[in-house]
C-alpha positions in Angstrom: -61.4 113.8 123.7 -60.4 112.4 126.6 -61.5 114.7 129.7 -60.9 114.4 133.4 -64.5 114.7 135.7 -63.5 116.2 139.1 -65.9 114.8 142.0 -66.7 116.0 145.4 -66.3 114.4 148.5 -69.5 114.2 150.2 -68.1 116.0 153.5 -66.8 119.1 151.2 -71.1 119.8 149.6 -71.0 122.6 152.0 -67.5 124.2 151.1 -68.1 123.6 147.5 -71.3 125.4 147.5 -70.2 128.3 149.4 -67.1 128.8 146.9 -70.2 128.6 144.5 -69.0 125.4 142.9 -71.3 124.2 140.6 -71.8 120.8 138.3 -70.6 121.5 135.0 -67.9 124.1 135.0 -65.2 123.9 133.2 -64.6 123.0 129.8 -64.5 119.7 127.8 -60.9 119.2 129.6 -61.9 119.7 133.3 -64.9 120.0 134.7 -67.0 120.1 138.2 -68.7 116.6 138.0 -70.9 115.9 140.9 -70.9 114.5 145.0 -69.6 110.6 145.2 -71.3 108.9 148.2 -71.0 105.7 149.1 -74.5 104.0 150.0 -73.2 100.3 150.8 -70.7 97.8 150.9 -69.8 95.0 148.0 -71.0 91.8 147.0 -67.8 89.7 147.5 -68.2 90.8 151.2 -71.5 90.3 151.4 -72.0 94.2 153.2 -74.2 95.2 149.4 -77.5 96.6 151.5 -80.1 94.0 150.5 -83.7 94.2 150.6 -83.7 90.2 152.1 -80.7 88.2 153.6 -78.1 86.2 151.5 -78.5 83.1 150.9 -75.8 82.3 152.9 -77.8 83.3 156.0 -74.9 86.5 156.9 -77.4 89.0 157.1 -78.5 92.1 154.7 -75.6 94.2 154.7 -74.6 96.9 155.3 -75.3 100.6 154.9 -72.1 102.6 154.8 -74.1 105.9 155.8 -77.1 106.3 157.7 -80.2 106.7 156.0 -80.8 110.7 157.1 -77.4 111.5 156.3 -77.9 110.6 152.6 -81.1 112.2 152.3 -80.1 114.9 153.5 -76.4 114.9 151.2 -78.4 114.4 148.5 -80.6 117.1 148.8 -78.3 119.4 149.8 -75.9 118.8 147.2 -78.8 118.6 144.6 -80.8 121.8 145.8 -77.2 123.8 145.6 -76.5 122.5 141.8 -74.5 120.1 142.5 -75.4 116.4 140.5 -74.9 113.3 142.8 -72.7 110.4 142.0 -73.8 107.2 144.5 -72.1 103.9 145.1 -75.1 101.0 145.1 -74.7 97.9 144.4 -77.6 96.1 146.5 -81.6 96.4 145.4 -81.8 98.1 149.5 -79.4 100.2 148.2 -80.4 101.4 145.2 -83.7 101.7 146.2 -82.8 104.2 149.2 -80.7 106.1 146.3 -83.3 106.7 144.3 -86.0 107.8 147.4 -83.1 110.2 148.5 -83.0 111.4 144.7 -87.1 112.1 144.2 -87.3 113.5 147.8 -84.9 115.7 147.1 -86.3 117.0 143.4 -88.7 120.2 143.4 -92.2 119.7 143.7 -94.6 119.6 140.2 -96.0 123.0 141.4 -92.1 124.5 141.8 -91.0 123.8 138.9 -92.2 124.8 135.6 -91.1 120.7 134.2 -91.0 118.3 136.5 -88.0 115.3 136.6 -90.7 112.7 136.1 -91.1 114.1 133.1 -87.5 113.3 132.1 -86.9 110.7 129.2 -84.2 109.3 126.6 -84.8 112.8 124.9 -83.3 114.8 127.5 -80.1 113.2 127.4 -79.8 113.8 123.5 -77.0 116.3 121.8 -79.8 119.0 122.2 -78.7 119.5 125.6 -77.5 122.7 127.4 -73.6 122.1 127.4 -72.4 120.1 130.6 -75.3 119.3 132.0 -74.3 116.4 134.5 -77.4 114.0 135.2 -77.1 112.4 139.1 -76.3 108.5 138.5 -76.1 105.4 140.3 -73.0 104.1 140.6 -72.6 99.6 139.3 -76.6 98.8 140.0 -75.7 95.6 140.2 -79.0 94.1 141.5 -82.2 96.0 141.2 -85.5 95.3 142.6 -88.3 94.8 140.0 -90.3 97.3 141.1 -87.7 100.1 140.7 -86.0 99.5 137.4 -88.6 101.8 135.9 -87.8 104.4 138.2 -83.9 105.2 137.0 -85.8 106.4 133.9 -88.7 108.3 135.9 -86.6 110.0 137.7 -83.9 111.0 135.3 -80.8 108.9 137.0 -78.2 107.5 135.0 -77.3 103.4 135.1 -73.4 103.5 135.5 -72.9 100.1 135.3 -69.8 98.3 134.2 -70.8 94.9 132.5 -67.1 93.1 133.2 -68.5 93.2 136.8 -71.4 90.9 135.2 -69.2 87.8 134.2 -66.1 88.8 136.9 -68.7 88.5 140.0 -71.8 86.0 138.4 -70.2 82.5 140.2 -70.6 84.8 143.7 -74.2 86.3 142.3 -75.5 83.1 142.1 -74.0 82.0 145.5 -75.0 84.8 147.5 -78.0 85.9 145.5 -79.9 83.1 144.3 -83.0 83.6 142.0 -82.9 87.0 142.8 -79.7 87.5 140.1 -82.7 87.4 137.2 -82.2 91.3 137.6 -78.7 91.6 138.6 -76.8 93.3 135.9 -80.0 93.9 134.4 -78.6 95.9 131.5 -81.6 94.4 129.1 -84.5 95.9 131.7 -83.1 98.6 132.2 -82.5 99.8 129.0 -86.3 98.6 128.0 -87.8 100.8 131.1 -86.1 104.1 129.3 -82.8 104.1 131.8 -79.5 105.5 130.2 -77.4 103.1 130.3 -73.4 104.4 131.0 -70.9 101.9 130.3 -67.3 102.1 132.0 -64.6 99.9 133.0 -64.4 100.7 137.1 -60.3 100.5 136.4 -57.9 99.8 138.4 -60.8 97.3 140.1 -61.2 95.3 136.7 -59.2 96.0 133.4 -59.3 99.5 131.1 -59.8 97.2 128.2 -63.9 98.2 127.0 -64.0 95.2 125.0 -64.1 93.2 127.9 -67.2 94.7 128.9 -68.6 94.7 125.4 -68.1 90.4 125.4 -69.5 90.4 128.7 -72.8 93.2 127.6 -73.6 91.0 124.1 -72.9 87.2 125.5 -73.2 87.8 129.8 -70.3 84.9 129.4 -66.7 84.7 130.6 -64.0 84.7 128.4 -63.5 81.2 127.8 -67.2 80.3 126.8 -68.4 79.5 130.1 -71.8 79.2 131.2 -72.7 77.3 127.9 -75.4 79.7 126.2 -74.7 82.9 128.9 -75.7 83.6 132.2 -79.5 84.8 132.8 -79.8 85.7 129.2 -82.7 88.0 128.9 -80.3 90.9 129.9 -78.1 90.4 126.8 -77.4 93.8 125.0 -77.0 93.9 121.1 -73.4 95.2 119.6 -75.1 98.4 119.2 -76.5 98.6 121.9 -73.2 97.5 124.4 -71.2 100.3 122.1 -73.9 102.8 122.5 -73.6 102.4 126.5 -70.0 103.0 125.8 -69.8 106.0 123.7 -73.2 107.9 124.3 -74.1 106.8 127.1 -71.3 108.0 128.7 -70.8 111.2 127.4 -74.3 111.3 128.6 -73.4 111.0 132.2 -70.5 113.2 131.6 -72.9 116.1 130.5 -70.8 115.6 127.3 -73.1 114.1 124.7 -73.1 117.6 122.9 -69.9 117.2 121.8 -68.9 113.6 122.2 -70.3 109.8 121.5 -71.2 110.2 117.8 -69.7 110.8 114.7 -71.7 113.6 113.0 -70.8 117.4 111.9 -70.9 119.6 114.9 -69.3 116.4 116.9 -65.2 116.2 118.2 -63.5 113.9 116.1 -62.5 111.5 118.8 -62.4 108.2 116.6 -61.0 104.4 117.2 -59.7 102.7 114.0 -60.1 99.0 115.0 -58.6 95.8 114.3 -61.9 94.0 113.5 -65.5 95.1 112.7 -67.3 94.3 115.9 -70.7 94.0 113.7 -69.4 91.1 111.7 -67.7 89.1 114.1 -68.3 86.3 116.1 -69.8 88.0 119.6 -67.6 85.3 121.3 -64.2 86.8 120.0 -65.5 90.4 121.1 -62.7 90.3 124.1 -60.2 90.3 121.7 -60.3 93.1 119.3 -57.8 96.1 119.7 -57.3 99.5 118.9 -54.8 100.2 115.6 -55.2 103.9 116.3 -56.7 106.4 118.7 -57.8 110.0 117.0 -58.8 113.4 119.2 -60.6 116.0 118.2 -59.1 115.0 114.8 -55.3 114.5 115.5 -53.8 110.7 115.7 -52.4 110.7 119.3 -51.4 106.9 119.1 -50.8 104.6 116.6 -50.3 100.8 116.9 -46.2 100.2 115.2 -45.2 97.2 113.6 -47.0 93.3 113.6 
């Protein structure tokens, strides 16, 4: 199933909510996703909102809106039932993210369960239909000391791991040391974050198993940085397909209908070229798609040699 998620500019929270817009309406073709904000800059630019200047000496970065602004859009939005959708790809970033996401949850004593209560669980097919979880948008560097925090606080990872082996001569450049939990797919995952796999198209390429070769061997294409790039954040097959498939019918509030093949589930299927569990993780980029299935119906179909 392929389903489009319709987003809401930040300056329309108030409109939406008054025309009682809500995340989650629709069906599994369209559907109200959440707010998209923009919390900082890039890291080619050097305006990602770091905690402590580049290594080039430029400065922290940048924050693209002020500080009370996105508390306050993010608890408005949130309050109103509407999920938030944040661009962050510095640790200053994400870090102000996630405070503007827990400030704006309901008290313990409010609330009859509690976010911080959240875990893997409540993402699983059990779910009420469409629920949308707020996320981060790329993550690309985290601070230590709020990795375990995506998973406290119920906030989905959107990460796109071609970003990992596209950007990691400029990590190291601009970032230093501090890259050891950039892309940190590996910590995040092992802290109880959902991890959501996508490909950030047009920016980088629609092909997924370009991401997968980047997830499972945090190398380039063409082998290099002998052995992989800050290795501890390598992702299994499994666990780079999982990111792809439930993880991001996950954030899509889909996962009740989509990621897995089991009775109950849409028969969206992939027939591939090659068995990604057998094959050498450094030929991952290549495999392709023979076929493409929806909800049981071949929709494409590869012709000829």
């Amino acid at each position: 199933m392929v389903n489009v998620e319709t987003i809401i500019v930040v300056a329309a929270v108030d409109d939406a909510l008054r025309l009682g817009i809500r995340s989650g309406m629709g069906d599994r073709w369209i559907r109200i996703g959440g707010v998209k904000m923009f919390a900082d800059g890039s890291l080619g630019s050097e305006t990602a909102e770091m905690l402590a200047p580049y290594e080039s000496g430029s400065g922290k970065g940048l924050a693209t809106m002020p500080t009370d602004e996105l508390f306050d859009a993010v608890r408005r939005a949130m309050q109103g039932g509407l999920s938030v959708m944040v661009h962050a790809i510095g640790d200053a970033a994400n870090r102000k993210v996630l405070d503007a996401i827990e400030a704006a949850m309901p008290k313990r004593s409010e609330q009859t369960r509690s976010p911080s209560d959240d875990s893997e669980t409540q993402y699983t097919i059990r779910n009420a239909q469409y629920r949308i979880p707020n996320r981060i948008e790329h993550c690309q560097i985290v601070h230590p000391n709020d990795i375990p925090r995506f998973a406290k606080l119920g906030v989905i990872a959107s990460m796109q791991p071609i970003h990992c082996t596209a950007d990691m001569d400029t990590a190291d450049k601009l970032w230093g040391e501090r890259c050891a939990t950039a892309y940190a797919w590996r910590a995040l995952k092992q802290a109880g974050a959902i991890l959501a796999f996508g490909s950030d198209a047009p920016v980088e390429s629609l092909n997924p198993w370009l991401s997968i070769h980047a997830a499972v061997t945090r190398q380039k294409v063409n082998g290099s940085p002998t052995g992989g790039w800050y290795t501890s954040q390598r992702l299994s097959v499994h666990e780079a397909l999982w990111g792809f498939t439930v993880g991001a019918a996950t954030a899509a509030g889909a996962a009740h209908e989509q990621g897995t093949l089991m009775p109950g589930m849409l028969a969206d299927i992939t027939v591939l070229t090659q068995d990604p569990f057998k094959i050498d993780p450094s030929t991952l980029h290549a495999v392709q798609s023979d076929m493409t299935i929806l909800e049981g119906q071949v929709v494409w179909e590869r012709r000829g040699t």
